[in-house]
N, C-alpha and C positions, 0 to 999 in steps of 0.2 A: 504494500500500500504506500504512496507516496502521504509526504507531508501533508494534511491538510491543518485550514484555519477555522476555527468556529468563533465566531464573536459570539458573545454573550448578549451584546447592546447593539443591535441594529439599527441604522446604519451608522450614524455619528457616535454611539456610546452616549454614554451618563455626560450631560450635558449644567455648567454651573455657570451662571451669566450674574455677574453685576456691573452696576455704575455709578459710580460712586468711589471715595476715600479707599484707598489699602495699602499694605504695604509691599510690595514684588518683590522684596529680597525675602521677606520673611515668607511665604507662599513659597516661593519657588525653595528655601531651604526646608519648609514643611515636605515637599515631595524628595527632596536627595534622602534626606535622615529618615521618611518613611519606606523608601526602598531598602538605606542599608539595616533599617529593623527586622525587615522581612527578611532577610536574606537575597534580594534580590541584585540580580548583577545592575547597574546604571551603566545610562547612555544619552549621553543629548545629540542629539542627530543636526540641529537646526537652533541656532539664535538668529534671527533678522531682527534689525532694527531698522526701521526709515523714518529720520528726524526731522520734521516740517515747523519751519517756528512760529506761527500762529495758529494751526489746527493738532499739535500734540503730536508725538511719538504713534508708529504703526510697527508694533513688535507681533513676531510671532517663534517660536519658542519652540520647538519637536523633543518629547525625551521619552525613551521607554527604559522599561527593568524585563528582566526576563528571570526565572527561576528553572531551573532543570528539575523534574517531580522526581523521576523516574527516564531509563535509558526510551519510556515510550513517550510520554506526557512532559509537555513544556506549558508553562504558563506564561504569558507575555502581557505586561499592562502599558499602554501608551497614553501619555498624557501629552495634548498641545493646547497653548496658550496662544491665545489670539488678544492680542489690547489696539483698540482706536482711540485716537484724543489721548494721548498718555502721557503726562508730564508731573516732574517732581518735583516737591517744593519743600524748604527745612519748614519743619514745626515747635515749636514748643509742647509738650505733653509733661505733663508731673513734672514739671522743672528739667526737664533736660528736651536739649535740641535734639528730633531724629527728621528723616528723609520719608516724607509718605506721599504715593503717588495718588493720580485721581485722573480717570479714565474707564472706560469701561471696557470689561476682563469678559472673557468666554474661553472656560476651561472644560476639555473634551476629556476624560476618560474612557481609554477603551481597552477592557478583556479583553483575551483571547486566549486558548485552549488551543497547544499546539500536536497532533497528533503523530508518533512514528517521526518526532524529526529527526532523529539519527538515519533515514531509510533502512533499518536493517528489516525491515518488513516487506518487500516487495511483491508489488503484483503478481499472479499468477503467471502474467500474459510475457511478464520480462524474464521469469523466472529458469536457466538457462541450466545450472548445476543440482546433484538432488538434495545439497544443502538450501539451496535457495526455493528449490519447488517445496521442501519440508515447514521454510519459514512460511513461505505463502497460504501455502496449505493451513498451516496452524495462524495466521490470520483472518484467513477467512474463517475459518472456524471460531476466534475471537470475535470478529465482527457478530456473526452469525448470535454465536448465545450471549453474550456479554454485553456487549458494543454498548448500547444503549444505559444499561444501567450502571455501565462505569463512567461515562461521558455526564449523565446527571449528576456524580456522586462529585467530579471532579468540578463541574460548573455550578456545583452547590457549594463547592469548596473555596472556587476564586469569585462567583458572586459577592459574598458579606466583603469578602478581604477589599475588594476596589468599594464598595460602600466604607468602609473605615476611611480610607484615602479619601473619598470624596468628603468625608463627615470631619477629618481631622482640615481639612481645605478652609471647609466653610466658619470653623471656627479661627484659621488664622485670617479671615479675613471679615471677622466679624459679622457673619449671617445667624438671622434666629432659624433659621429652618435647616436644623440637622437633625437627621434622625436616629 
């Protein structure tokens, strides 16, 4: 069986939009420290920034983590940050000067459940030696009885975990609606 990708959150993922006051360093270091909690390996794919000086900053942001479950099952979560109008300004808070931006933020999470991605499971159809027709065989035969109720077990498993991330998000940027 080749690689496949199941999203969890079709088509965009778990979607967190505000506008208004936050702070972007603290947000974007909520997502590094919550990957290396997880165990999760980090990556930013993507920082763009396009600085306009009367209509704000246009950043957009690409990072995923990836976990290894098992030699079958990968877990992959991508987060991209998209801000318009985005510019910083020192503040005063409790007596000490910080850096808080104000713009509005759309933050994508997205699952993914990676299956077989080491290929050591091959199709039947590629299947060439009688170790590799053996492995085939004994996948289709996972497919067959299992398939199903290991794929729930594991998307029940990375579901709650990217709600934590989403949920740990919206408190660093001060939203009442976490669940």
């Amino acid at each position: 069986m080749v690689a496949e990708k199941l999203g969890i959150y079709e088509p965009r993922g778990m979607q967190i939009k505000l506008s208004g006051k936050f702070n972007l360093a603290k947000v974007y270091q909520v997502v590094a420290d919550w990957f290396g909690r997880h165990h999760f390996e980090y990556h930013e794919n993507r920082y763009k920034d396009k600085p306009c000086a009367y209509e704000g900053s246009t950043m957009d942001i690409n990072m995923y983590g990836f976990y290894y479950k098992d030699e079958y099952f990968k877990y992959e979560i991508k987060v991209d940050f998209h801000l318009w109008g985005y510019y910083e300004k020192e503040v005063v808070i409790n007596g000490k000067k910080q850096i808080q931006g104000q713009g509005k933020i759309q933050i994508d999470i997205m699952p993914e459940l990676i299956t077989d991605w080491k290929n050591r499971y091959p199709s039947s159809k590629l299947a060439k030696t009688r170790t590799e027709k053996f492995y085939a065989w004994l996948n289709n035969l996972l497919i067959i009885i299992k398939y199903n109720e290991i794929l729930l077990k594991e998307v029940g498993f990375l579901d709650p975990l990217s709600q934590t991330l989403a949920n740990e998000l919206k408190i660093a940027m001060g939203m009442d609606s976490v669940r």
